[in-house]
Residue frames relative to the residue before (quaternion, step in Angstrom):
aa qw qx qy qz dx dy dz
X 1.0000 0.0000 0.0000 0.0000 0.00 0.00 0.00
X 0.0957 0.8495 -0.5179 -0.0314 3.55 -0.73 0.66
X 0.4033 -0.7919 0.3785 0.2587 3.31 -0.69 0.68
X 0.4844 -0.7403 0.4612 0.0681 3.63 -0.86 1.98
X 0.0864 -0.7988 0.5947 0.0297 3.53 -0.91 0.80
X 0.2046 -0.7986 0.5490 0.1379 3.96 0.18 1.32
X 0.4942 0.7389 -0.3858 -0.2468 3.40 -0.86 -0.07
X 0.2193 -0.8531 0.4441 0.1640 3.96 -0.36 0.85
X 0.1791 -0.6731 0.6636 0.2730 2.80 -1.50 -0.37
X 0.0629 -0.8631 0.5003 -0.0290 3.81 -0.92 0.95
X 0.5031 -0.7544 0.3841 0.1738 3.33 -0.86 0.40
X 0.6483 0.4623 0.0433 0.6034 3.03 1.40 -1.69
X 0.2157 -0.5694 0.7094 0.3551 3.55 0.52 -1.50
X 0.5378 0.4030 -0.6085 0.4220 3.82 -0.32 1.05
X 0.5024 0.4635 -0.5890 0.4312 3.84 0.59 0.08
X 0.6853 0.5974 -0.2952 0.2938 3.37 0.49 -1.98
X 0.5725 0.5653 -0.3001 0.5125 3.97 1.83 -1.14
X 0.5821 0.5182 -0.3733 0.5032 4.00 1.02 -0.94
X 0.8218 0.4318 -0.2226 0.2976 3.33 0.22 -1.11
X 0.5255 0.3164 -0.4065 0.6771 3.72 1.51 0.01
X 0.6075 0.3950 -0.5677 0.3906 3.67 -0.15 0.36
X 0.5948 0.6154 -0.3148 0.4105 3.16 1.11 -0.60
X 0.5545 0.6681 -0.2219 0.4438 3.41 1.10 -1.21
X 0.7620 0.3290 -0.3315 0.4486 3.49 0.57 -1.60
X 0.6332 0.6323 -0.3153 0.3160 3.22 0.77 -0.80
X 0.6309 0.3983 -0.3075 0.5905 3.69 1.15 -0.56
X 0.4685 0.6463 -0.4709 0.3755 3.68 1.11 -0.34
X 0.6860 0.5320 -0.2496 0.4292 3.15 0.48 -2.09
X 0.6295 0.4662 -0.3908 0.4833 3.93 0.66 -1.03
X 0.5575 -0.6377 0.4308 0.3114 4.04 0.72 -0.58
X 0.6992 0.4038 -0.3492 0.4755 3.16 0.88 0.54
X 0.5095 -0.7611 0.3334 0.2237 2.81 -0.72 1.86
X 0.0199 -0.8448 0.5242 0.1056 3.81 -0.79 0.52
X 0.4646 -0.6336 0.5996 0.1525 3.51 -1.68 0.98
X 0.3006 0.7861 -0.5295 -0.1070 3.75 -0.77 0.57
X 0.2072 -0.8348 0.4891 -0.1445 3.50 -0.42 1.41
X 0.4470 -0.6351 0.4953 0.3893 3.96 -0.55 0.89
X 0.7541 -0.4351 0.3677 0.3268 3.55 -1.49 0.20
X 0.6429 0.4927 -0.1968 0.5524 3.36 0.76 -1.78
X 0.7800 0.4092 -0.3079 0.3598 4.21 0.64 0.01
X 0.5928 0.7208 -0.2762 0.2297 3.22 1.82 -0.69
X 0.6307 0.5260 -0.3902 0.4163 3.50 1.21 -0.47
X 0.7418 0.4145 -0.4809 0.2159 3.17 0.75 0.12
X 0.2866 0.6753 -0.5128 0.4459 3.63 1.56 0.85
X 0.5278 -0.5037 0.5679 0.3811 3.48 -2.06 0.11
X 0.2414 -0.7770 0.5561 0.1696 3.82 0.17 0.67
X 0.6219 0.4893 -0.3467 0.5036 3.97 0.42 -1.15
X 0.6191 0.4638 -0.4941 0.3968 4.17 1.09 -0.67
X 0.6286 0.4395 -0.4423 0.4648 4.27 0.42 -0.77
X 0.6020 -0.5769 0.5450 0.0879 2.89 -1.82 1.22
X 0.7333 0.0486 0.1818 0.6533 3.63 1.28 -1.17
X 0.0853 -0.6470 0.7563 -0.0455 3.42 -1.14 1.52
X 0.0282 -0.6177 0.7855 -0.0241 3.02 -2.09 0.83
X 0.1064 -0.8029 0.5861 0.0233 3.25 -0.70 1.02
X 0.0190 0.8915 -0.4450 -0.0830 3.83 -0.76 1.03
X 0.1751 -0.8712 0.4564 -0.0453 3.41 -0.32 0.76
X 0.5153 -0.7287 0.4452 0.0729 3.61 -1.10 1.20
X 0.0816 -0.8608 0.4976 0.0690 3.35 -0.62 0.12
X 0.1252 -0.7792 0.6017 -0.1232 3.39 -0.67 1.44
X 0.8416 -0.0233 -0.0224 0.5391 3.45 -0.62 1.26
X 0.7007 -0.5288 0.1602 0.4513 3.40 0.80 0.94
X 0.6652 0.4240 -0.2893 0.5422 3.61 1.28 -0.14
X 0.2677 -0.4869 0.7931 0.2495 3.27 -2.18 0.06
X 0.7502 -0.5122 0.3719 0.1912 2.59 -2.09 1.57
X 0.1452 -0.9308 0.1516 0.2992 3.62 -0.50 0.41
X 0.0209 0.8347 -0.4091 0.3680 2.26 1.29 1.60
X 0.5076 0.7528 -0.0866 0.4101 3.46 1.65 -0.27
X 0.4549 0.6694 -0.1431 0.5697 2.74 1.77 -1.90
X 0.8208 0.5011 -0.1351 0.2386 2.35 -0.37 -2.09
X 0.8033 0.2668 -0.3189 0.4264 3.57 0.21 -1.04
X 0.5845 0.4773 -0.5098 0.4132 3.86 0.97 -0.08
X 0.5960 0.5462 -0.4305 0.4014 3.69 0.85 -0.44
X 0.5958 0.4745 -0.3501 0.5453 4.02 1.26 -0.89
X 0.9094 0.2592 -0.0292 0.3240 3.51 0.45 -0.65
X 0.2189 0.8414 -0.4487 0.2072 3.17 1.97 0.46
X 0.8579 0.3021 -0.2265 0.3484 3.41 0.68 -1.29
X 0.5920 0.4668 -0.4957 0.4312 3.67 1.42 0.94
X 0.5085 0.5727 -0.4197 0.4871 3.32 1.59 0.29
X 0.6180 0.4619 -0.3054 0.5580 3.67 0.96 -0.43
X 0.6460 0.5788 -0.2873 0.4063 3.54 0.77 0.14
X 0.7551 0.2496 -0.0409 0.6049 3.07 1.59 -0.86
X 0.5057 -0.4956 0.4772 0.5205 3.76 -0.78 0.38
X 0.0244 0.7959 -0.6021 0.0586 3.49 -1.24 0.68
X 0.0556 0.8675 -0.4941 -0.0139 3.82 -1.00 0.24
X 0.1768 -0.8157 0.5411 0.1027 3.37 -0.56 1.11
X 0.1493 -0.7988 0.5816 -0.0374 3.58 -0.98 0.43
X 0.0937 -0.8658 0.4887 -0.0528 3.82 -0.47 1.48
X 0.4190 -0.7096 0.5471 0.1474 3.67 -0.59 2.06
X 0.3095 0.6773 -0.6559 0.1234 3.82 -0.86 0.54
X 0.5796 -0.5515 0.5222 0.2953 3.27 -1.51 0.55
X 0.0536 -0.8846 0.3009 -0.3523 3.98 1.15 -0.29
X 0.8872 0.2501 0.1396 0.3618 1.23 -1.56 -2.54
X 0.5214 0.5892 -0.5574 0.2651 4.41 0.38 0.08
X 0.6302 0.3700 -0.4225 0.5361 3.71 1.13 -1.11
X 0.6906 -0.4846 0.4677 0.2636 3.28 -1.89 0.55
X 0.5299 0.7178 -0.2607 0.3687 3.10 0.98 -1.15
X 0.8095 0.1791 0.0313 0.5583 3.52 0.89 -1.27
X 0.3040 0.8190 -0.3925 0.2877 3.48 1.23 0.72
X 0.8333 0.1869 -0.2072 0.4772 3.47 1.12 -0.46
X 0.9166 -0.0356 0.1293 0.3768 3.13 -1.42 -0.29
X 0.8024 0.4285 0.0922 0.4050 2.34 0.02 -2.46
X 0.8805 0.2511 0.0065 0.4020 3.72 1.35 -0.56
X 0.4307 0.4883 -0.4591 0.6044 2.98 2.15 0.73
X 0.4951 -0.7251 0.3823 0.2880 3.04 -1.41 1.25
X 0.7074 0.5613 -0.1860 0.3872 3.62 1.26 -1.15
X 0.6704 0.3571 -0.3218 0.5653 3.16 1.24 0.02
X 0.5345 0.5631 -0.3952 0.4910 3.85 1.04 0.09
X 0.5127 0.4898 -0.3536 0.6101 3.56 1.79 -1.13
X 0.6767 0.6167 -0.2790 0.2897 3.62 -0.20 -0.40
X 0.6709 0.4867 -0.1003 0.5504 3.04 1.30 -1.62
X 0.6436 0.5074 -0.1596 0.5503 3.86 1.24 -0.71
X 0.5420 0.4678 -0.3347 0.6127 3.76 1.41 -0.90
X 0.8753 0.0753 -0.0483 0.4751 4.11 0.02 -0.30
X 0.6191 -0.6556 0.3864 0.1939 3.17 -1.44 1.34
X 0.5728 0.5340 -0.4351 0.4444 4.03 0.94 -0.14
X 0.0135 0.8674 -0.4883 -0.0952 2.94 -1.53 0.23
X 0.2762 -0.9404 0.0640 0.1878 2.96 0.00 0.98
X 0.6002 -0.6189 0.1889 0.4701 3.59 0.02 0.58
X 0.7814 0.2391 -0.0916 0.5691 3.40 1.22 -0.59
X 0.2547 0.8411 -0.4744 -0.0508 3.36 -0.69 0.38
X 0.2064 -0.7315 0.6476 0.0545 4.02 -0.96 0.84
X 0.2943 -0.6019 0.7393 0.0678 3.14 -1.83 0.60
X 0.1839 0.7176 -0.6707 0.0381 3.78 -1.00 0.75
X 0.3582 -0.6485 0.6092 0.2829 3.42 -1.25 1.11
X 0.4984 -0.7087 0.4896 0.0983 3.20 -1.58 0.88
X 0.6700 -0.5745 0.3907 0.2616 3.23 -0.70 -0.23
X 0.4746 -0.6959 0.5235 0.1279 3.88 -0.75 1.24
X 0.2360 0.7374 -0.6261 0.0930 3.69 -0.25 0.70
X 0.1809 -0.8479 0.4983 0.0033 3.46 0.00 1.23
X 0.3160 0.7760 -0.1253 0.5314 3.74 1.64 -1.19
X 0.8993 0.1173 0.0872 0.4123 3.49 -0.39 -1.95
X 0.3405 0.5805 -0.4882 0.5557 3.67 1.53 0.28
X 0.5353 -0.4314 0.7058 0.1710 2.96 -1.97 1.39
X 0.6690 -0.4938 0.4203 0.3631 3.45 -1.68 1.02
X 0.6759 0.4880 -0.3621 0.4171 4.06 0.56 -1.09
X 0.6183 0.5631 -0.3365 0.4330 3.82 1.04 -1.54
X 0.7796 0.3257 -0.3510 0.4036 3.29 0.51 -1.19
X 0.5143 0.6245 -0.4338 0.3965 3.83 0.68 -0.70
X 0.7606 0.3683 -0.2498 0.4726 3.82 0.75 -1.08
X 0.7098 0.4740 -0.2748 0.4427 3.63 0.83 -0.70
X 0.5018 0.3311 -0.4430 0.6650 3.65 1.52 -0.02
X 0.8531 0.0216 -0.4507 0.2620 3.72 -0.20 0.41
X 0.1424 0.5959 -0.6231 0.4862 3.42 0.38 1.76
X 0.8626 0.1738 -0.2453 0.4069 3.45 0.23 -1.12
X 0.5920 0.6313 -0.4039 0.2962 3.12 1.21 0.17
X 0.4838 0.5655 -0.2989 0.5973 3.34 1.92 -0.43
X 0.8321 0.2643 -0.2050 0.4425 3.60 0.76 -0.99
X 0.9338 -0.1828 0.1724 0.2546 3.73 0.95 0.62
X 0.7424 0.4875 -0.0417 0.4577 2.45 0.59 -2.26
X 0.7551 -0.4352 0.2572 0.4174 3.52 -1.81 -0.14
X 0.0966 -0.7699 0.5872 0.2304 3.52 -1.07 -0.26
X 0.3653 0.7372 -0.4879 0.2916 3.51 1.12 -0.30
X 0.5577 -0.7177 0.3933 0.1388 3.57 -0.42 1.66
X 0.6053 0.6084 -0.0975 0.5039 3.61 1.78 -0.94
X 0.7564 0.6181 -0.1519 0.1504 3.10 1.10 -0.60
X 0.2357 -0.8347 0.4965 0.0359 3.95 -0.52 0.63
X 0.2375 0.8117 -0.4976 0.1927 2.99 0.18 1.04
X 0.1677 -0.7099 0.6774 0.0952 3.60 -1.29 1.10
X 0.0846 -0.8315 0.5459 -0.0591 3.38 -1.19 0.86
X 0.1939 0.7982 -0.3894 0.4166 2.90 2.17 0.46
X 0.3108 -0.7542 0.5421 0.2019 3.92 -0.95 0.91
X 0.1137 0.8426 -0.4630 -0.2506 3.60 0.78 -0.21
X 0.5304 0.4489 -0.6169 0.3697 3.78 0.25 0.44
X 0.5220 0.6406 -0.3548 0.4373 3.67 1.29 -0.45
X 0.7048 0.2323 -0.3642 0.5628 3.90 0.62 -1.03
X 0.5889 0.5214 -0.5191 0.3345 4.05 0.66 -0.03
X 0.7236 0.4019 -0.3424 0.4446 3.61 0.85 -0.65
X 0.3747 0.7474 -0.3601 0.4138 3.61 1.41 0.20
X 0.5905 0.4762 -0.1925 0.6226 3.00 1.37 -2.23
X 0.7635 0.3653 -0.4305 0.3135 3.66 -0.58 -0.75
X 0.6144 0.5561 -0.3932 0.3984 3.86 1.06 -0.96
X 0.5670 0.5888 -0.3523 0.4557 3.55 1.12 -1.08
X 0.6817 0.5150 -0.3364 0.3962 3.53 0.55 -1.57
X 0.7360 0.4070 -0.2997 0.4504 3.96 0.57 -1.26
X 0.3730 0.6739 -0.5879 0.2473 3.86 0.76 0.08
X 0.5607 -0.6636 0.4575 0.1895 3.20 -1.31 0.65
């Protein structure tokens, strides 16, 4: 049993929905997990969790950098412990750009800082057209309009795999 340390940063609040699914899922495996936004984690005993994963959105091609930051404060207790990081983009919906190895914003990312992390996942996020400030939505309908995707001003759309963030949870759970 080892004890699991979630932490994300989000934009929307669909990472913050991945990461308690995550949770139950490492529950059910028996190991008790913590999941807590970024901007709260330092004030936990980090060196106590057995296993951090840290997951993080992306808006306009970047994660918050608030993100940076805490792997740069904490690179060398993350390199100490099995760890995994995992990046929410929309993306991440065409297949093409579904993993790791083949999303572009989370490969930018991985090249922008010196950690690495032992695990790593891509999940596409979720379309809230509706709950977009007037500017978000104006720019993110013409993102998808350049990249395809919907624009209908009305729309709600989840594109989240969840047998994907469940087989995530279980890989996390069998780290060593």
């Amino acid at each position: 049993m080892s004890r699991i340390l979630v932490v994300f940063s989000t934009t929307d609040g669909h990472t913050r929905r991945i990461c308690e699914r995550l949770q139950q899922i490492m529950e059910q495996q028996g190991h008790p997990t913590t999941v807590v936004p970024l901007d709260q984690a330092d004030a936990l005993d980090l060196p106590a969790f057995d296993k951090i994963v840290i997951g993080a959105s992306i808006r306009y091609g970047k994660h918050q950098p608030l993100v940076t930051q805490f792997i740069q404060r904490h690179q060398a207790l993350l390199e100490s412990k099995p760890n995994a990081f995992f990046s929410v983009n929309i993306v991440a919906r065409k297949p093409e750009k579904s993993r790791p190895d083949t999303n572009p914003y989370l490969i930018k990312f991985l090249r922008q800082i010196t950690w690495t992390p032992k695990l790593a996942a891509v999940f596409a996020g979720k379309l809230d057209y509706p709950r977009y400030r007037f500017f978000d939505r104006l720019m993110i309908r013409l993102i998808m309009l350049i990249t395809h995707g919907p624009t209908d001003p009305q729309a709600v759309i989840e594109f989240t795999d969840w047998q994907q963030v469940e087989a995530f949870g279980r890989r996390v759970s069998e780290m060593p």
